[in-house]
Chimera marker file (.cmm) of the C-alpha trace (Angstrom):
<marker_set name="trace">
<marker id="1" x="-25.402" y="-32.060" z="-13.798" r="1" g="1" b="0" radius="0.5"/>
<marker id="2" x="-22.219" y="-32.599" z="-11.973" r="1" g="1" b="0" radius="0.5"/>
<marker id="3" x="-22.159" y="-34.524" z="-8.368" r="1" g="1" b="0" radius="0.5"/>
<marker id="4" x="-19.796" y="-32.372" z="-6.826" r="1" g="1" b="0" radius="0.5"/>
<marker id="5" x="-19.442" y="-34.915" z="-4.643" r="1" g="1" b="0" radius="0.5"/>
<marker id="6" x="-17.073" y="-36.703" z="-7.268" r="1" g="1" b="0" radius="0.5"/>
<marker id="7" x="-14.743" y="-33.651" z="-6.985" r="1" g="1" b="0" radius="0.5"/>
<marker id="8" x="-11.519" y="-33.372" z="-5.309" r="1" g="1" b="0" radius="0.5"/>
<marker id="9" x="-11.640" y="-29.628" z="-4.958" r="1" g="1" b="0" radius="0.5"/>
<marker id="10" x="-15.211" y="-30.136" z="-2.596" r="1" g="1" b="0" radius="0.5"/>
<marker id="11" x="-13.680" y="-32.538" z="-1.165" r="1" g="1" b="0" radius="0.5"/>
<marker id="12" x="-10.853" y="-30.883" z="-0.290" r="1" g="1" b="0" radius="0.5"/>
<marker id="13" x="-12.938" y="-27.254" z="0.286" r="1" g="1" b="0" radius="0.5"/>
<marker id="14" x="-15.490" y="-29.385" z="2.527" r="1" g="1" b="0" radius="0.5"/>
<marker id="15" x="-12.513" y="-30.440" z="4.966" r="1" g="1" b="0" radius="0.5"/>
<marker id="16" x="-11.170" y="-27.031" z="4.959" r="1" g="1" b="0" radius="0.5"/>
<marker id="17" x="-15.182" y="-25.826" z="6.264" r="1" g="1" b="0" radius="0.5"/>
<marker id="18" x="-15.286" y="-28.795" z="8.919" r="1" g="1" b="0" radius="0.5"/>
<marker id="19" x="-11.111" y="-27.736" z="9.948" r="1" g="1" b="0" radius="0.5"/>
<marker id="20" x="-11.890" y="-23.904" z="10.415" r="1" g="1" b="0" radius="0.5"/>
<marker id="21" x="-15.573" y="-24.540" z="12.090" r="1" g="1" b="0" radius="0.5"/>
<marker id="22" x="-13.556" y="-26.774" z="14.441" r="1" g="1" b="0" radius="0.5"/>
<marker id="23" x="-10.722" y="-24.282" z="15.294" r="1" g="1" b="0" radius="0.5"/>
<marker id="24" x="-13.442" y="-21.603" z="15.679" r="1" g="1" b="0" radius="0.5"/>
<marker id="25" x="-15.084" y="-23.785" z="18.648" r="1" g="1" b="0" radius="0.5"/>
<marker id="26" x="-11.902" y="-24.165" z="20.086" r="1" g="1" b="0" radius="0.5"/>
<marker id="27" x="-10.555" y="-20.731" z="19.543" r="1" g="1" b="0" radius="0.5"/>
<marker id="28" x="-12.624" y="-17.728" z="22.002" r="1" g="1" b="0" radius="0.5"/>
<marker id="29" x="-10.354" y="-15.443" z="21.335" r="1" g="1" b="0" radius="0.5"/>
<marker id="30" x="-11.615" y="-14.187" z="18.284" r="1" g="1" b="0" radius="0.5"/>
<marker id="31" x="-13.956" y="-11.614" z="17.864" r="1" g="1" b="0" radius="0.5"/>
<marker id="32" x="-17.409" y="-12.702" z="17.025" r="1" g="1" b="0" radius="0.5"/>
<marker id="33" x="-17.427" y="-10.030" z="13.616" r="1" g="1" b="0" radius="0.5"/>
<marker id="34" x="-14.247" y="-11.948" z="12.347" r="1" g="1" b="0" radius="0.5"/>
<marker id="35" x="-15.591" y="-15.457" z="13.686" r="1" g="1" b="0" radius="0.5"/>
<marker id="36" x="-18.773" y="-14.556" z="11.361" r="1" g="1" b="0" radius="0.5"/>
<marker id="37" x="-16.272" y="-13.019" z="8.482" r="1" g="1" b="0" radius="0.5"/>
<marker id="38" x="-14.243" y="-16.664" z="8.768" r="1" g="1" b="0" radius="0.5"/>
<marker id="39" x="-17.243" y="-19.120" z="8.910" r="1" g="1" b="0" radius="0.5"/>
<marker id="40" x="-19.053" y="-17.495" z="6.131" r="1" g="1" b="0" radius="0.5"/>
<marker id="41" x="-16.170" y="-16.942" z="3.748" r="1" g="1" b="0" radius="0.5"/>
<marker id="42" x="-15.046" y="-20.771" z="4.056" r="1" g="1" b="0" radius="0.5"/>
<marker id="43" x="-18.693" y="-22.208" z="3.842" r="1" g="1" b="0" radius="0.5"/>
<marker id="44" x="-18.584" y="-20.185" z="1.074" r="1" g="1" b="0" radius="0.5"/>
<marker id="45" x="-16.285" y="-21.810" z="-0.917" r="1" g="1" b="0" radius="0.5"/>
<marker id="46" x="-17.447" y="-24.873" z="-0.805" r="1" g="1" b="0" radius="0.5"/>
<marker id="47" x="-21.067" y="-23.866" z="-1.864" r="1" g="1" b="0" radius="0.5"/>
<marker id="48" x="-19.935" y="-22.486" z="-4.597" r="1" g="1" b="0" radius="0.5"/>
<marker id="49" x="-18.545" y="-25.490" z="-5.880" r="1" g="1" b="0" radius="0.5"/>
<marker id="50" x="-21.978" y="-27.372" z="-5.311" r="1" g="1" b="0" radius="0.5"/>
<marker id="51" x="-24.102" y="-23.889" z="-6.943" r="1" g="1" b="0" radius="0.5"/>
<marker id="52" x="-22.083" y="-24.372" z="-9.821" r="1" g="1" b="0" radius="0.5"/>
<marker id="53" x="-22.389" y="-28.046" z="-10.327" r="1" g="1" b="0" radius="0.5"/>
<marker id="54" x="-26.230" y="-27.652" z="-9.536" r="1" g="1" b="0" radius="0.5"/>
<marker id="55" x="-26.577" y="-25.639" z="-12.525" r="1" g="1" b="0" radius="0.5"/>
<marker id="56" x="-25.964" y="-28.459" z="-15.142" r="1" g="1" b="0" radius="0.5"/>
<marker id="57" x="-23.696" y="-26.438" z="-17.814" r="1" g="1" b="0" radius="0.5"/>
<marker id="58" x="-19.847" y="-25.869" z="-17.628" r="1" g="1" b="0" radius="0.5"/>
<marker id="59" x="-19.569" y="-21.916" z="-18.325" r="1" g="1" b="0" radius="0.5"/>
<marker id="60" x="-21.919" y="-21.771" z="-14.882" r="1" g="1" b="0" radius="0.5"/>
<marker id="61" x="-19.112" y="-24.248" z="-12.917" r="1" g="1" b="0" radius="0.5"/>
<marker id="62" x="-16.490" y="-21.887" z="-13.971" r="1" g="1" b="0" radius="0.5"/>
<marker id="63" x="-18.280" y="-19.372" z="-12.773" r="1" g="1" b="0" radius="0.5"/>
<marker id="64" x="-19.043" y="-20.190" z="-9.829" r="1" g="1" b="0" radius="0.5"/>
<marker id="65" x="-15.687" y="-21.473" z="-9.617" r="1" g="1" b="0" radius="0.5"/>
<marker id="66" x="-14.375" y="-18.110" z="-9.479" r="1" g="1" b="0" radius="0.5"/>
<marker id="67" x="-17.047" y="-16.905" z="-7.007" r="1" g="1" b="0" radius="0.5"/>
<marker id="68" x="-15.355" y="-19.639" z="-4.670" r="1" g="1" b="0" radius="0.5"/>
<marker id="69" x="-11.351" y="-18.494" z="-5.696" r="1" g="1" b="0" radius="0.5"/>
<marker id="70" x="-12.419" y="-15.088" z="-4.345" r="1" g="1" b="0" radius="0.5"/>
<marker id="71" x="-14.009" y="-16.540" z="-1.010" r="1" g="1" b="0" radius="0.5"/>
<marker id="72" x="-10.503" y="-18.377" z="-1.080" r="1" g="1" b="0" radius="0.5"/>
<marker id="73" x="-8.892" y="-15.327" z="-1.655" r="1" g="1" b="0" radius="0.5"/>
<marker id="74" x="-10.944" y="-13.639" z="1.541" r="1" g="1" b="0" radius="0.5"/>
<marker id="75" x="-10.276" y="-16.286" z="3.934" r="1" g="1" b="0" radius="0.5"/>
<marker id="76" x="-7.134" y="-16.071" z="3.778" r="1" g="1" b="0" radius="0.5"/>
<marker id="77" x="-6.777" y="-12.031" z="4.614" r="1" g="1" b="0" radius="0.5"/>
<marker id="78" x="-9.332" y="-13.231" z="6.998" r="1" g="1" b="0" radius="0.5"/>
<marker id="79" x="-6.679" y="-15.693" z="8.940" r="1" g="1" b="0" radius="0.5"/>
<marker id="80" x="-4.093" y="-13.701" z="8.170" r="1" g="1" b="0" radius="0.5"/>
<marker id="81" x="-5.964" y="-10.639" z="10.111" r="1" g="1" b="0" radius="0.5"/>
<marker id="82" x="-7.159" y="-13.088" z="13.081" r="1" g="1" b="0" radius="0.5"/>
<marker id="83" x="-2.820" y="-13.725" z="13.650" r="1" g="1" b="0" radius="0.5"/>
<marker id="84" x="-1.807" y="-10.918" z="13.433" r="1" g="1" b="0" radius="0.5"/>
<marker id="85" x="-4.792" y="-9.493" z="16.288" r="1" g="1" b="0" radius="0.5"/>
<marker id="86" x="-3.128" y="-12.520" z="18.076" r="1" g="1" b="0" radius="0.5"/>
<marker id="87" x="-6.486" y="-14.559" z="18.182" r="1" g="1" b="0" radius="0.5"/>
<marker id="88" x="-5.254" y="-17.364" z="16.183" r="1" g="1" b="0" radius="0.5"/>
<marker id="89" x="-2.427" y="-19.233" z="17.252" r="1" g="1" b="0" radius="0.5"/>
<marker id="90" x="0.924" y="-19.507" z="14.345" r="1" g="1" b="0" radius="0.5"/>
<marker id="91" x="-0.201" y="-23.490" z="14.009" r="1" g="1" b="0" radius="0.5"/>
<marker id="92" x="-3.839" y="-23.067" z="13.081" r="1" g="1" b="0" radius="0.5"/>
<marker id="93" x="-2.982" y="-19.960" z="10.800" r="1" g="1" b="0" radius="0.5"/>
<marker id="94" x="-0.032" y="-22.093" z="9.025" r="1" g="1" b="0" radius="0.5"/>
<marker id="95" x="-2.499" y="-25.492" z="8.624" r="1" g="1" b="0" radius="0.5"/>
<marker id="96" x="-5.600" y="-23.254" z="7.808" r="1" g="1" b="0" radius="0.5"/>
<marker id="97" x="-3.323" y="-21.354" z="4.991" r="1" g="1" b="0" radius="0.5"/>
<marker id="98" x="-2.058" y="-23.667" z="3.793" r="1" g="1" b="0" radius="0.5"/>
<marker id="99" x="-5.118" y="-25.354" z="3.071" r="1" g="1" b="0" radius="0.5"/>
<marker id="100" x="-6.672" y="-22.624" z="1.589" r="1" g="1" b="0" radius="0.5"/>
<marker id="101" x="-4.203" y="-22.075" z="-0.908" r="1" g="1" b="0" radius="0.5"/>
<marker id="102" x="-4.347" y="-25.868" z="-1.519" r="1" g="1" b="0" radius="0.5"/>
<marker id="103" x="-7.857" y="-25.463" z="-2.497" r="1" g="1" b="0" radius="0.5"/>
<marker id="104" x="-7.180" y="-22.063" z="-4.491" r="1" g="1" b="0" radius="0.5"/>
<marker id="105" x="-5.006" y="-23.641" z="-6.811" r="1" g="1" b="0" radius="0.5"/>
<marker id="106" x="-7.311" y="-26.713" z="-7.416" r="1" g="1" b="0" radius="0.5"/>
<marker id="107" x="-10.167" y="-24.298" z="-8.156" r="1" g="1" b="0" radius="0.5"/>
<marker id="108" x="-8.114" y="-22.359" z="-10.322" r="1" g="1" b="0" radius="0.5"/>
<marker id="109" x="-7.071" y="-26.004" z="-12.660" r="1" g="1" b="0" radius="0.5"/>
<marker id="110" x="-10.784" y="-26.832" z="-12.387" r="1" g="1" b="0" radius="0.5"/>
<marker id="111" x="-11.678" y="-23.184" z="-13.600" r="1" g="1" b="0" radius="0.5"/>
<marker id="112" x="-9.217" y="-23.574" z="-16.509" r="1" g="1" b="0" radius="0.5"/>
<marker id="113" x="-10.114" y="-27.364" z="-16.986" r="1" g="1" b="0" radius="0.5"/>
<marker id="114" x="-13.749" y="-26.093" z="-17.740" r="1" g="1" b="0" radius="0.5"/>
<marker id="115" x="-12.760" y="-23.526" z="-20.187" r="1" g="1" b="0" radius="0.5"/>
<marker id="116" x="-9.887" y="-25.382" z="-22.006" r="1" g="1" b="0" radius="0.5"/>
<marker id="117" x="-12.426" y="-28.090" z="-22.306" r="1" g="1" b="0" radius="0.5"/>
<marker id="118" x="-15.702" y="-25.507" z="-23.447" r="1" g="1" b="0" radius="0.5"/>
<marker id="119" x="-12.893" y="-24.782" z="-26.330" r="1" g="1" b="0" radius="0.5"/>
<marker id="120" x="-12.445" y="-27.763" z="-27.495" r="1" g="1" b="0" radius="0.5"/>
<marker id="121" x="-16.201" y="-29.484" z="-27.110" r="1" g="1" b="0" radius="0.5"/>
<marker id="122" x="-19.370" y="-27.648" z="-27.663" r="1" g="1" b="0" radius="0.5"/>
<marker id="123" x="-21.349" y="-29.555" z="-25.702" r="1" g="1" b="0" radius="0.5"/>
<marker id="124" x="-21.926" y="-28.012" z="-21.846" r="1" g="1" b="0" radius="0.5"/>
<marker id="125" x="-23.619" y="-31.350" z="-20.933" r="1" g="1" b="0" radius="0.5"/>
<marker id="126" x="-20.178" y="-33.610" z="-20.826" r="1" g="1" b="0" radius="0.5"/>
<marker id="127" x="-19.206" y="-34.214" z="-16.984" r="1" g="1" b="0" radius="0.5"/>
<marker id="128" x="-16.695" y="-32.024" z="-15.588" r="1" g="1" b="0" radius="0.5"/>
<marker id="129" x="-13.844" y="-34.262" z="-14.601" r="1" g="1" b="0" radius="0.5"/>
<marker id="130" x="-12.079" y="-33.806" z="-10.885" r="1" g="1" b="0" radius="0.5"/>
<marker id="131" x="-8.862" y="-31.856" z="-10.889" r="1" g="1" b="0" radius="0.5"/>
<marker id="132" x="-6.590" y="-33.190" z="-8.706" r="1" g="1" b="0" radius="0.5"/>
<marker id="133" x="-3.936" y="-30.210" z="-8.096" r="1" g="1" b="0" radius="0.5"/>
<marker id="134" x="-2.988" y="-26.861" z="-9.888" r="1" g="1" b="0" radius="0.5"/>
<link id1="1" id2="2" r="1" g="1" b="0" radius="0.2"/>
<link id1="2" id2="3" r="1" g="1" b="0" radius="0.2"/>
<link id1="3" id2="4" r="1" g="1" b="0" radius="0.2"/>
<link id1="4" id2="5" r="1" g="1" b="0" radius="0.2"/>
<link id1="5" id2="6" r="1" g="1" b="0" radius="0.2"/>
<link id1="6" id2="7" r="1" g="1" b="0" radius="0.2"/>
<link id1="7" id2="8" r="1" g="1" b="0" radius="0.2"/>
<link id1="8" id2="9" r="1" g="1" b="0" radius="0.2"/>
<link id1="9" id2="10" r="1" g="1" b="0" radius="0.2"/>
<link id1="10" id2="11" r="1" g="1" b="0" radius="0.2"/>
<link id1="11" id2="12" r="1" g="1" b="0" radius="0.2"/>
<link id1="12" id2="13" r="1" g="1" b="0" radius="0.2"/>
<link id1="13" id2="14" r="1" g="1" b="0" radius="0.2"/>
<link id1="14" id2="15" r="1" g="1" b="0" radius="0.2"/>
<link id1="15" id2="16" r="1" g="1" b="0" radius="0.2"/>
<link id1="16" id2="17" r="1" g="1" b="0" radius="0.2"/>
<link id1="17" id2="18" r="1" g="1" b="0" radius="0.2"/>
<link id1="18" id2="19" r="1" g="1" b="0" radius="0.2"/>
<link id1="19" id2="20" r="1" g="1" b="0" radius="0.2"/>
<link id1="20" id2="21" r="1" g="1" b="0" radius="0.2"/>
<link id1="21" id2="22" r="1" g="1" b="0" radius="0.2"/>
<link id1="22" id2="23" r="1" g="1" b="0" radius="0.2"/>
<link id1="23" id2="24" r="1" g="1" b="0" radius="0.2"/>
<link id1="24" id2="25" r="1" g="1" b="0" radius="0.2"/>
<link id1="25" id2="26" r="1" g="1" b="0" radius="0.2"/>
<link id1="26" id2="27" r="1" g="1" b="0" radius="0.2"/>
<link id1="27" id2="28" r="1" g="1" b="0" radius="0.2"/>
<link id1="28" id2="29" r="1" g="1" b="0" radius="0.2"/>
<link id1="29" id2="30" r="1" g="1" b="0" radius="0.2"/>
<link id1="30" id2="31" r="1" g="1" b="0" radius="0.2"/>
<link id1="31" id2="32" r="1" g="1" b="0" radius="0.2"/>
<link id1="32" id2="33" r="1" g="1" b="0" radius="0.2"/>
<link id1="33" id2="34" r="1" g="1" b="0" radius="0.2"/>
<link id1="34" id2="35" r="1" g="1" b="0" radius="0.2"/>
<link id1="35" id2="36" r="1" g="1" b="0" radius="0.2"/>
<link id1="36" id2="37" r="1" g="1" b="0" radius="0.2"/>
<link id1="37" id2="38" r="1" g="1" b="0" radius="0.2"/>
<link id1="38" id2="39" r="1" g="1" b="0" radius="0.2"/>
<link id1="39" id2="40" r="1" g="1" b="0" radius="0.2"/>
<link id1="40" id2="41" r="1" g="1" b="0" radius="0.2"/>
<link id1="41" id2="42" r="1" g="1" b="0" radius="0.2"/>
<link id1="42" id2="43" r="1" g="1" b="0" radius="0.2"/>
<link id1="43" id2="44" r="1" g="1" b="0" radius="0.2"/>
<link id1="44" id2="45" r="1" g="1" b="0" radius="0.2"/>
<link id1="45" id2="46" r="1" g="1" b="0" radius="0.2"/>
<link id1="46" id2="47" r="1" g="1" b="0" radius="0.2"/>
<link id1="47" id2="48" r="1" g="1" b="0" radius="0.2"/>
<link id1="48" id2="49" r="1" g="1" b="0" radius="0.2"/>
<link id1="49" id2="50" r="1" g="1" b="0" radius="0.2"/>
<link id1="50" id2="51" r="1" g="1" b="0" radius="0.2"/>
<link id1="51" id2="52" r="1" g="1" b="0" radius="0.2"/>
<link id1="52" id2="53" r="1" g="1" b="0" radius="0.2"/>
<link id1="53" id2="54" r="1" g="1" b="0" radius="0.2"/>
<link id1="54" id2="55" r="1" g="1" b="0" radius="0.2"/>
<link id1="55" id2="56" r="1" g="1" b="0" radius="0.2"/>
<link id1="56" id2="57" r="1" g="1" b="0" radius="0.2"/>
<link id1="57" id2="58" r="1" g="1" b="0" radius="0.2"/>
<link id1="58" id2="59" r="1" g="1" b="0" radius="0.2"/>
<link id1="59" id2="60" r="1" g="1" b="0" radius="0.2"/>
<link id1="60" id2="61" r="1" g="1" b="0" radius="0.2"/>
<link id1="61" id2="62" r="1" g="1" b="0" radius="0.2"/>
<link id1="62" id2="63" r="1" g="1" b="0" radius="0.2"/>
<link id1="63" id2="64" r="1" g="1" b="0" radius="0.2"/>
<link id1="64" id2="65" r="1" g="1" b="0" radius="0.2"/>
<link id1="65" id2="66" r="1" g="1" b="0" radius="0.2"/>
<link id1="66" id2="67" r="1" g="1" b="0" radius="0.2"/>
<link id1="67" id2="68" r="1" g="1" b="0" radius="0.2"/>
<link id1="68" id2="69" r="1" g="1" b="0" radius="0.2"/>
<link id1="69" id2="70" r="1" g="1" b="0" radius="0.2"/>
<link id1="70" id2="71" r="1" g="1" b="0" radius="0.2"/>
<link id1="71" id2="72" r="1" g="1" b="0" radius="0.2"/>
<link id1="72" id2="73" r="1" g="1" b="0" radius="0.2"/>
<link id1="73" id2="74" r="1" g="1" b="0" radius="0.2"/>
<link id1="74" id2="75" r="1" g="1" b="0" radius="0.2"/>
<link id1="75" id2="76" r="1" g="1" b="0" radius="0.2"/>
<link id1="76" id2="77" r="1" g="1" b="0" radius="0.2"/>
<link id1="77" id2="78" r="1" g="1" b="0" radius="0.2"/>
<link id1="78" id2="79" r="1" g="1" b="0" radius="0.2"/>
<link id1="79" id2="80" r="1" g="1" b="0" radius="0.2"/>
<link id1="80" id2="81" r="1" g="1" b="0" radius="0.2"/>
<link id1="81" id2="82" r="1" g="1" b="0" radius="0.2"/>
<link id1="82" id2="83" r="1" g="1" b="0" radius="0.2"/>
<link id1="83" id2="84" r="1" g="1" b="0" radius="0.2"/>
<link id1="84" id2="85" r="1" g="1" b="0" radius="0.2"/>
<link id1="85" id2="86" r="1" g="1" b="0" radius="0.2"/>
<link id1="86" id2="87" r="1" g="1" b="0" radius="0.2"/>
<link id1="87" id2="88" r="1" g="1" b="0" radius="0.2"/>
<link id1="88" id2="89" r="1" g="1" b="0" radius="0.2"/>
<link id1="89" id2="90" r="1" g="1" b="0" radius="0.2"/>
<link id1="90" id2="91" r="1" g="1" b="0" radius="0.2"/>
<link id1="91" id2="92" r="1" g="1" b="0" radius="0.2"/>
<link id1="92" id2="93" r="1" g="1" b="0" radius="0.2"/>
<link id1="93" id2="94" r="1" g="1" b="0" radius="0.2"/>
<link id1="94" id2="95" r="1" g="1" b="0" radius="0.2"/>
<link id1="95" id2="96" r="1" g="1" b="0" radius="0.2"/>
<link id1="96" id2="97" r="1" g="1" b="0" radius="0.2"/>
<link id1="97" id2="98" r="1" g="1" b="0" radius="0.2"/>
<link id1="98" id2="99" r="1" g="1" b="0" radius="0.2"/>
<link id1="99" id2="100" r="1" g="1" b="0" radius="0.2"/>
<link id1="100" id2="101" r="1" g="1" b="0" radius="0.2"/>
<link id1="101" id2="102" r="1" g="1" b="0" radius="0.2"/>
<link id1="102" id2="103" r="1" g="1" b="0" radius="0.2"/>
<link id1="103" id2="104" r="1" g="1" b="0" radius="0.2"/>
<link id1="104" id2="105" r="1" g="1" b="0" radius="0.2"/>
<link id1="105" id2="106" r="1" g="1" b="0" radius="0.2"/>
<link id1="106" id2="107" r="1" g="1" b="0" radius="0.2"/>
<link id1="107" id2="108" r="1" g="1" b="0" radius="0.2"/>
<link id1="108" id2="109" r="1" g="1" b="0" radius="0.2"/>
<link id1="109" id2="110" r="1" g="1" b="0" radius="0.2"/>
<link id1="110" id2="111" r="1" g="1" b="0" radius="0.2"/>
<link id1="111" id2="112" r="1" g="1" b="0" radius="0.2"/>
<link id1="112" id2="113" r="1" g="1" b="0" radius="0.2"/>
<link id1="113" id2="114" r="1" g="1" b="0" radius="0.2"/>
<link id1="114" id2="115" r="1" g="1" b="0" radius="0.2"/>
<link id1="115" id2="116" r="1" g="1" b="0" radius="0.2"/>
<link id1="116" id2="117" r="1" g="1" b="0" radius="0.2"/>
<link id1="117" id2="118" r="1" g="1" b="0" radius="0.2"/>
<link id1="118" id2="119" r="1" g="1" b="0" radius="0.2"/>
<link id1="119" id2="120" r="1" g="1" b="0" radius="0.2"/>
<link id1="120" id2="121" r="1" g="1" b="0" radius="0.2"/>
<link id1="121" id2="122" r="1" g="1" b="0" radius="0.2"/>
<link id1="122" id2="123" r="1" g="1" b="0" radius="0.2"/>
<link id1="123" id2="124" r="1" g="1" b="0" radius="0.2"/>
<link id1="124" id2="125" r="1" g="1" b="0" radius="0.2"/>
<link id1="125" id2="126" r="1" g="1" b="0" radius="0.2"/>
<link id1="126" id2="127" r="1" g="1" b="0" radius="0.2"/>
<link id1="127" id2="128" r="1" g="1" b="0" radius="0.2"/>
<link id1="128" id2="129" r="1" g="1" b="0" radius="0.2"/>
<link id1="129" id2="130" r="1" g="1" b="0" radius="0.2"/>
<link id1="130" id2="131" r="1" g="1" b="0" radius="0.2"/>
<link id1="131" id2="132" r="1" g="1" b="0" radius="0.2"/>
<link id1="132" id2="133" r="1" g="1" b="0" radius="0.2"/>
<link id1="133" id2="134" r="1" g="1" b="0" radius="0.2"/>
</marker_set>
């Protein structure tokens, strides 16, 4: 079992959960559907970093990697949508982004990471090691 703790990409995911829950506080212009749509895709990510580390084998992290590159994928049409309703301000969309795609591309190295690595070791119960950036 992997303490996803130890990985860049939660951390990383994590801070973009605490930066959007923050700008939602301090944003009431958007609508509470979308507010719901935002929170719940960005927790969403990372949970499904920590799901697939609870599960103890590699093939399940990649999974569940890709679970959390298409809750990436979704916040991001999510913040896109809130600026162009004009309920998120040009700053927050640009940080919150650019974040996102930050932690896209580190899932995506950690997704391949796993699966270059289930290639060239048969064992699922080596550590997965922390990618630092795609």
């Amino acid at each position: 079992m992997q303490d996803f703790r130890n990985l860049e990409v939660w951390k990383k995911a994590h801070d973009l959960a605490l930066d959007v829950q923050k700008t939602l506080g301090r944003t009431k212009r958007i609508d509470s559907h979308v507010r719901s749509q935002l929170s719940r895709a960005t927790n969403s990510i990372a949970a499904n970093i920590v799901e697939g580390c609870a599960k103890g084998s590699r093939l399940e992290l990649a999974r569940f990697s890709d679970i959390a590159i298409g809750s990436s994928s979704e916040l991001e049409y999510w913040l896109l949508l809130t600026k162009d309703l004009g309920q998120l301000g040009p700053r927050d969309h640009e940080r919150l982004t650019t974040s996102t795609i930050q932690v896209r591309k580190m899932l995506f190295g950690l997704r391949n990471a796993i699966k270059n690595g289930k290639s060239a070791k048969k064992r699922t119960s080596q550590p997965v090691v922390a990618v630092a950036d795609a």
